[in-house]
N, C-alpha and C positions, 0 to 999 in steps of 0.2 A: 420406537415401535418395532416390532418382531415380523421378521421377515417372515413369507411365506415359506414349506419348502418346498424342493422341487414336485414332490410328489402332490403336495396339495393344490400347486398350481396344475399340473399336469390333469388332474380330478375334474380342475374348472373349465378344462379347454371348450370350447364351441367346433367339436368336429363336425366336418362335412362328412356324406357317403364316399367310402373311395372314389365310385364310381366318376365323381365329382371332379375328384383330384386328375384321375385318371383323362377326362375329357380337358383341363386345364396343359396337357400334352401333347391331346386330340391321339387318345388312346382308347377305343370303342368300349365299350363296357363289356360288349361280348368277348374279349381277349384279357379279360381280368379276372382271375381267381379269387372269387372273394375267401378270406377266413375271418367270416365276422362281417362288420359293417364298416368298419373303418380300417383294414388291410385287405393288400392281396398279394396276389402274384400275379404278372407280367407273362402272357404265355408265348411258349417259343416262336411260334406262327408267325406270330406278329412282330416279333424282334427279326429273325430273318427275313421279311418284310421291308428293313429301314436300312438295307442296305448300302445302298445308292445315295443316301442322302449324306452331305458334307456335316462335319464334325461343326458344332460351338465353340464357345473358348473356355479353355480348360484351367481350372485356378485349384493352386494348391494350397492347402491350410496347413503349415504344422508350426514347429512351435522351440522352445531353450529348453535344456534339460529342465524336466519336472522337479519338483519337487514331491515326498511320497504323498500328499495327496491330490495331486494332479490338479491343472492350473487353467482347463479351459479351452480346451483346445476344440474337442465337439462342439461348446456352448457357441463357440468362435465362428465354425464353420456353420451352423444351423442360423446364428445372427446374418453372417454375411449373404447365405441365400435370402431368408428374409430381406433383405437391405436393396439386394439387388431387385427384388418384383418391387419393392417398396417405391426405387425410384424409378419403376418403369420399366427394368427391363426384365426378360423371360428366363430365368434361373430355376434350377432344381440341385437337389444337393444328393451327395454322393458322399454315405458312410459305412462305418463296418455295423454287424452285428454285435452285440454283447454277450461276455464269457460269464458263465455263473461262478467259474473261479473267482474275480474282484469283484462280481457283484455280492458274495458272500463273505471274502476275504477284505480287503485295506479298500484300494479304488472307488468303487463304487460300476456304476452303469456305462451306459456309453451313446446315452439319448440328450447329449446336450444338458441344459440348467438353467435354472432361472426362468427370466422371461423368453428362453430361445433355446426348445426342445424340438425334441420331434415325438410324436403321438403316435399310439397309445403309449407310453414309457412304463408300465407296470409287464406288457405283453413282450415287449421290446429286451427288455433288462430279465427276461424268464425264459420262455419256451418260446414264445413269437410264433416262428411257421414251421417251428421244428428241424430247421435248418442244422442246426448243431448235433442233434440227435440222428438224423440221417447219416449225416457225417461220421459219428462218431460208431452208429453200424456199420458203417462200410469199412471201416478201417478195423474193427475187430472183427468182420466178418474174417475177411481177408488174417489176422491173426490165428482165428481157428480152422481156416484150409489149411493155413502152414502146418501147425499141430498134428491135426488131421489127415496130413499126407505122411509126414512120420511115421505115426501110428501103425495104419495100415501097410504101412513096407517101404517107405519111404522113393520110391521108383527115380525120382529125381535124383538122388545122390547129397541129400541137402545135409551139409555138415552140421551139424545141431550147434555147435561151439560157434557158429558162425552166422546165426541166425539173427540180422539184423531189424526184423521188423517190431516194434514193441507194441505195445497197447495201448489205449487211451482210454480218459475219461475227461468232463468238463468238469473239473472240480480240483480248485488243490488240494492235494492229497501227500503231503511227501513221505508218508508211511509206502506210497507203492513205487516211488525212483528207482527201488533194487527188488527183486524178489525172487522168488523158487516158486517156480510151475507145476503141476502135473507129479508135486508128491502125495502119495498114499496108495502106491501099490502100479502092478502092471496095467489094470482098469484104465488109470489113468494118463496113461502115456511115458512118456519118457522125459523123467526133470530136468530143467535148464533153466539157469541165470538171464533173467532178463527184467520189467520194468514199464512201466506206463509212465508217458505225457499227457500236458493237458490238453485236449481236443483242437486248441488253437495252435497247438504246435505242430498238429498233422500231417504230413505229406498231402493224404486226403485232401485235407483244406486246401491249400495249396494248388492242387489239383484241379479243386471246383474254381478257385480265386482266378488262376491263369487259362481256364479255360474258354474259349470261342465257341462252345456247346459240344450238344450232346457227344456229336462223334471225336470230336478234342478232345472231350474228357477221358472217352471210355481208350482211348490213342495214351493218354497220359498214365494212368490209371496202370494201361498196361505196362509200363515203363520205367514202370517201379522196381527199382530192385531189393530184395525182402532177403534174400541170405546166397551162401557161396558156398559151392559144394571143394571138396578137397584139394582139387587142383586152383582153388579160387576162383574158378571161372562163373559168375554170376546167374542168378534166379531170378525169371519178373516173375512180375501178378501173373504176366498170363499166361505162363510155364502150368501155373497151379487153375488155370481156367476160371482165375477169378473176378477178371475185369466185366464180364459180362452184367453179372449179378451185383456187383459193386455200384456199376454206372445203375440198374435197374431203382436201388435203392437212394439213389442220387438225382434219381428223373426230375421228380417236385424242388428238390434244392437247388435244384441247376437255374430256377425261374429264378429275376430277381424280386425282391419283396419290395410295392409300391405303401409307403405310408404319407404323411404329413404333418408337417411343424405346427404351433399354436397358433401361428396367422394362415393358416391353410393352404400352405404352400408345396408341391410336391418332395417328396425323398422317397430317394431310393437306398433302402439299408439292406447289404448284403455280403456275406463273408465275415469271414472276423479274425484273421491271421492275426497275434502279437509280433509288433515290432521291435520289440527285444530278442525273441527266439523264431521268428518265424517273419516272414517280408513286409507284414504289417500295411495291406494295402484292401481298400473291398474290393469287389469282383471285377473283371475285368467287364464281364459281360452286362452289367449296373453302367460301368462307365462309360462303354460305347452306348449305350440304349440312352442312357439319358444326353450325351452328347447328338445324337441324332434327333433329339425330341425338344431339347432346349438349348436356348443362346448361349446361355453359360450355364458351366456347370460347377460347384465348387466340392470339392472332394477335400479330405484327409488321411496322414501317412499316419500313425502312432509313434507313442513318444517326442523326442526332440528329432530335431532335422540330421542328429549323425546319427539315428537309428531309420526312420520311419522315410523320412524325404528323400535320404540315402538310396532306400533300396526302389522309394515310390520311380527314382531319376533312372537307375542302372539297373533294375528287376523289370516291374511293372512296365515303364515309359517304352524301355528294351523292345520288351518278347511282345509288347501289345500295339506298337507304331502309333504311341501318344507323344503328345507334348507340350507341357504346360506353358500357358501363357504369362502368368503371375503368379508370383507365391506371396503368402504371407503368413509371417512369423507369429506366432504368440508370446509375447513377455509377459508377465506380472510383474510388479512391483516386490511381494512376497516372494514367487518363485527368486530373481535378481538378489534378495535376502539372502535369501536360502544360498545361492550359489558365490555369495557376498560372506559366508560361513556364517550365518546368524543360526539359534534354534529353532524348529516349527513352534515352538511356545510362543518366542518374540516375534514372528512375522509380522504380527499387526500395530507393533510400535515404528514410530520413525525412528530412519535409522539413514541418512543420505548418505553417509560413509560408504554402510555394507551395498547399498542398493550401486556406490561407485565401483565399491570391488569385485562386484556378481557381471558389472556390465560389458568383461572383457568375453563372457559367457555367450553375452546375444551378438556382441562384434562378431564372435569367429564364426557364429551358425549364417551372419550376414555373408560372410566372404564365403564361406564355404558353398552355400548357395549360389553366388553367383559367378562362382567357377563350372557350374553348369552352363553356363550363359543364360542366364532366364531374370529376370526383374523384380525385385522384392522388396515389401513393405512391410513396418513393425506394427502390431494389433497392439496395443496396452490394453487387456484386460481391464476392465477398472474392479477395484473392490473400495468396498466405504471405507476402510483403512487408509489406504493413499492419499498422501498430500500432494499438495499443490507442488512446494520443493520436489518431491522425492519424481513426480511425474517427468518435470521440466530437467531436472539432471537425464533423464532417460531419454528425452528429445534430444537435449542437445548434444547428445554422446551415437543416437541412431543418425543425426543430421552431420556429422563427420565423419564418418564412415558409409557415407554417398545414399541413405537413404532415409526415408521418413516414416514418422510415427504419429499414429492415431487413437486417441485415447476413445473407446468404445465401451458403450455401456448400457450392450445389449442385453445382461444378464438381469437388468433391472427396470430397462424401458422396452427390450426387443428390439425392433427393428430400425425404431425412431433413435436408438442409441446405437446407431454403429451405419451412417447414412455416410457419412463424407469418408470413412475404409471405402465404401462397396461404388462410390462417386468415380473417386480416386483409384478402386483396380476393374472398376471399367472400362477405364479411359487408358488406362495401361493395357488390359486386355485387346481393345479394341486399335492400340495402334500398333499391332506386330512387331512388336522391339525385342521380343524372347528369340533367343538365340539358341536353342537347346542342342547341348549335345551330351551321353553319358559321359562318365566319368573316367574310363578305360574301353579301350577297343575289346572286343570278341577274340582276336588271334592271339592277346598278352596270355604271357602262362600264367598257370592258375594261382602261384604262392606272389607273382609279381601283382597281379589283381590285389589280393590281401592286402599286399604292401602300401600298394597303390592308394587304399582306403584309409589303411592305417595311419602316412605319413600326410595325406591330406586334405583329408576329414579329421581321423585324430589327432595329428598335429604328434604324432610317435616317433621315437628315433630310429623305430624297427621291429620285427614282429619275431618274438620267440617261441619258434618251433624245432623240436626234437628232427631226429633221421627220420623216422617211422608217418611221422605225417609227412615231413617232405615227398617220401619216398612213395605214401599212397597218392598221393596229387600227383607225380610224375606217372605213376598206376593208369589212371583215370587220364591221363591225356593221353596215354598209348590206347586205349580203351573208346575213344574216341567222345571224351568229355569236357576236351581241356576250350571249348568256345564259350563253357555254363559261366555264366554274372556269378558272384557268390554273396551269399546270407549272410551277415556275420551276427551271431549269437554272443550278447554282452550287458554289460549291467546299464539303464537307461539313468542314469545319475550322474553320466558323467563321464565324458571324452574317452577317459581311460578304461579299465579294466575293473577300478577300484571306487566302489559307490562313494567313497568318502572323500577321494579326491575331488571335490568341484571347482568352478568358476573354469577356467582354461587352461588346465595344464598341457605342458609340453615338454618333448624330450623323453618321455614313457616309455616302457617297453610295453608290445599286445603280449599277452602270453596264450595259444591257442592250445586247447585243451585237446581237442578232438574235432576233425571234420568228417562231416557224413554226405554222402551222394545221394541228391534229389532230383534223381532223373527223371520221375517223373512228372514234378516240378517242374524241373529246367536249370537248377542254379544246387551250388555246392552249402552247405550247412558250414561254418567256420565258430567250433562254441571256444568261446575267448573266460580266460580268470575263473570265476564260480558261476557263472551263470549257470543256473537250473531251467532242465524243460518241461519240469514237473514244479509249479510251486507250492510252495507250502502256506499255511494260514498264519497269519500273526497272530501276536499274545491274546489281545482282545478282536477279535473278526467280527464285520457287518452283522454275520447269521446271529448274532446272539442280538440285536435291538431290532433285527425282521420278524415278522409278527401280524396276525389278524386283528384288527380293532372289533368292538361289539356291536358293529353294522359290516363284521363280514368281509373289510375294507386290508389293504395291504399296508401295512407301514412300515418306515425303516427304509425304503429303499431309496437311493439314493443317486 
């Protein structure tokens, strides 16, 4: 029989009024923005309100490098909130927003699957509350004051050759990674080389993601440094008087967006950083709100745990005084293929071999995890592919290496299919055995940080960088920058640099292309091999099978 898909399930849901959801928190309905009947936003009043109150426990979802078409990880964390009111106890979940770059391009959405979404997923995977779109003015606002002060005489001193801030849009686009400005005459300003990313890689974002509200933001915002006049001595945002208006256009995005899963359970999805080129974490202010309002709360980093969990422990956990109680991992059976060198054609044959050669993949994301000091358990996806064999080699390879796996199969039952995970990191959660600490101290320099990362998350011999980036990292700690966490920007396929190297290598070199200063952020950008912060569409992309059906209805989306 032919399975549903997500979107048809999605169709069927039996939503509540938010307002609904919203009193499931004991969140007044007067403090809820409605847009529609079934979202809102959360208004700041009320969040500054819950200050005083002690933290829930806080669980982390991430997961083994992916495979390209992603293994589960959302559907994983929206199951385990589920699971958790299922047996009792008061959970909300905590996710990012969706990019319309993968929802048009390869990926897809980022509302969960199967029988363990989050609702409405047509609103959510689009424009939603226009979050992305705010963002993505404020960051070109802020592009055309730069311009704009040029123009008119440029009174700052701003070296045009040196003009660091680029553009954006939500879309892969890689026709705009490189381009010329402000040709066709004087009218138009004065041309320069420069280039757009995609909305998710924003500083912007970033900005909103790490911020503790309004006045945070518009504080970070201005912190931003955008270009370097001759003597290199630095430009913010608010040199050019633009954080005011920036934040103004940021006010609505700053709430976070209250929705709910098919068993009607609350989330909060907000933010949408990639954790390949950007920290990969939702907001902070989602996290603390929902931490105050529920027992638990379960969240996710993106990608595998040497991108997303990485930065969720020594970014997020850092600058925002969290700390997770439990993580848990996502394998597949497939993905382990994949990282096992089979092709995405064969994944759905057996294959116990490759699923043995992929498994040194979820070892190292085990240990590397809990060289945090934090407690970790392996989710097994299930898909109807997977045998019995191929499950049980994956137990017994997760139970020598000190921890346990549970086969979950919430993507088909919900909530009823993934009850003994959410049993299981309650009871972890609940007896204070995480030990958290980041990864490296605040006072290591900034290339020993890198290092740091590289040799023990990626398991590298060392990291290859030129004079010129050493020597701007030495830059930037005379500058009074050298305490920033750093980003690293890298292909999500795989420990290394190199999307084709999978399962566990080591002995690698990082090769760092370029780092960039996100001060207003908080933490340094380190783009490592080819990674792109603009991506591009593949041969066949989503957009071409999205589409209106003849009642009006969306399809395709995924």
């Amino acid at each position: 029989m032919a399975h549903k898909s997500d979107i048809e399930i999605a169709r069927e849901a039996k939503k509540k009024p938010i307002q609904e959801i919203g009193e499931m928190l004991g969140i007044p309905a007067g403090h809820l923005l409605p847009y529609g009947h079934d979202k809102a936003k959360v208004d700041q009043q009320f969040i500054d309100g819950l200050a005083d109150r002690p933290y829930g426990k806080l669980i982390l979802v991430t997961a083994i490098n992916p495979t390209p078409a992603g293994e589960g990880k959302t559907t994983t964390t929206v199951g385990l909130g589920d699971g958790l009111n299922r047996i009792g106890r008061k959970a909300a979940i905590c996710i990012r927003e969706a990019s319309l770059g993968p929802c048009f391009g390869m990926k897809g959405g980022a509302a969960g699957g199967g029988y363990a979404q989050v609702v409405p997923m047509e609103d959510m995977n689009l424009h939603f509350t226009g979050d992305f779109h705010a963002i993505t003015s404020a960051h070109n606002l802020l592009s055309a004051m730069i311009d704009n002060h040029i123009y008119w005489g440029n009174e700052l001193g701003i070296d045009e050759r040196r003009v660091s801030w680029r553009r954006v849009v939500d879309m892969n686009d890689r026709a705009l990674r490189d381009i010329v400005t402000s040709l066709g005459g004087v009218a138009n300003g004065f041309p320069r080389q420069t280039g757009f990313d995609i909305t998710v890689a924003s500083e912007v974002m970033a900005c909103l993601c790490l911020a503790s509200g309004l006045e945070d933001l518009q504080q970070r915002l201005g912190d931003i440094i955008v270009a370097y006049r001759r003597d290199r001595s630095p430009i913010f945002c608010r040199d050019l008087k633009a954080d005011g208006a920036m934040t103004v256009l940021l006010k609505d995005a700053m709430q976070p967006n209250l929705v709910q899963t098919l068993e009607n359970n609350p989330a909060f999805v907000h933010g949408g950083p990639f954790a390949n080129i950007a920290h990969g974490c939702n907001s902070v202010i989602a996290t603390r709100t929902a931490l105050r309002l529920a027992d638990y709360v379960v969240t996710e980093a993106g990608f595998g745990a040497d991108l997303g969990a990485e930065k969720f422990m020594n970014i997020k956990c850092r600058k925002a005084g969290l700390a997770p109680d439990a993580v848990v991992i996502v394998a597949t059976i497939r993905a382990l293929k994949s990282n096992g060198g089979v092709a995405k054609a064969d994944l759905g044959k057996e294959n116990v071999e490759a699923v043995l050669a992929g498994c040194p993949n979820l070892g190292r994301h085990i240990a590397n995890l809990k060289s945090f000091g934090v407690p970790v358990v392996v989710a097994i996806n299930h898909f109807v592919s997977d045998t019995d064999t191929e499950i049980g080699v994956v137990r017994a390879y997760v139970a020598e290496h000190g921890s346990e796996a549970f086969v979950c199969t919430h993507w088909a039952e919900g909530s009823a299919g993934i009850v003994d995970l959410a049993e299981r990191v309650a009871r972890i959660a609940d007896s204070g055995v995480s030990q958290f600490a980041p990864l490296y101290d605040d006072d290591m320099p900034l290339f020993a940080k890198i290092e740091t990362i590289a040799k023990r998350i990626y398991h590298a011999s060392g990291v290859l960088a030129d004079k010129s980036i050493r020597n701007q990292l030495h830059q930037w700690e005379s500058q009074g920058y050298g305490r920033l966490p750093i980003c690293m920007a890298k292909t999500q396929y795989s420990f290394s640099t190199d999307p084709n190297l999978r399962g566990a290598p080591s002995g690698h070199g990082v090769p760092v292309r370029e780092v960039r200063l996100a001060a207003g952020a908080g933490f340094i950008v380190v783009i490592c091999g080819e990674i792109m912060t603009m991506p591009g569409l593949p041969r066949v992309p989503s957009a071409e099978t999205i589409g209106l059906n003849d009642a009006g209805e969306i399809e395709g989306l995924f």
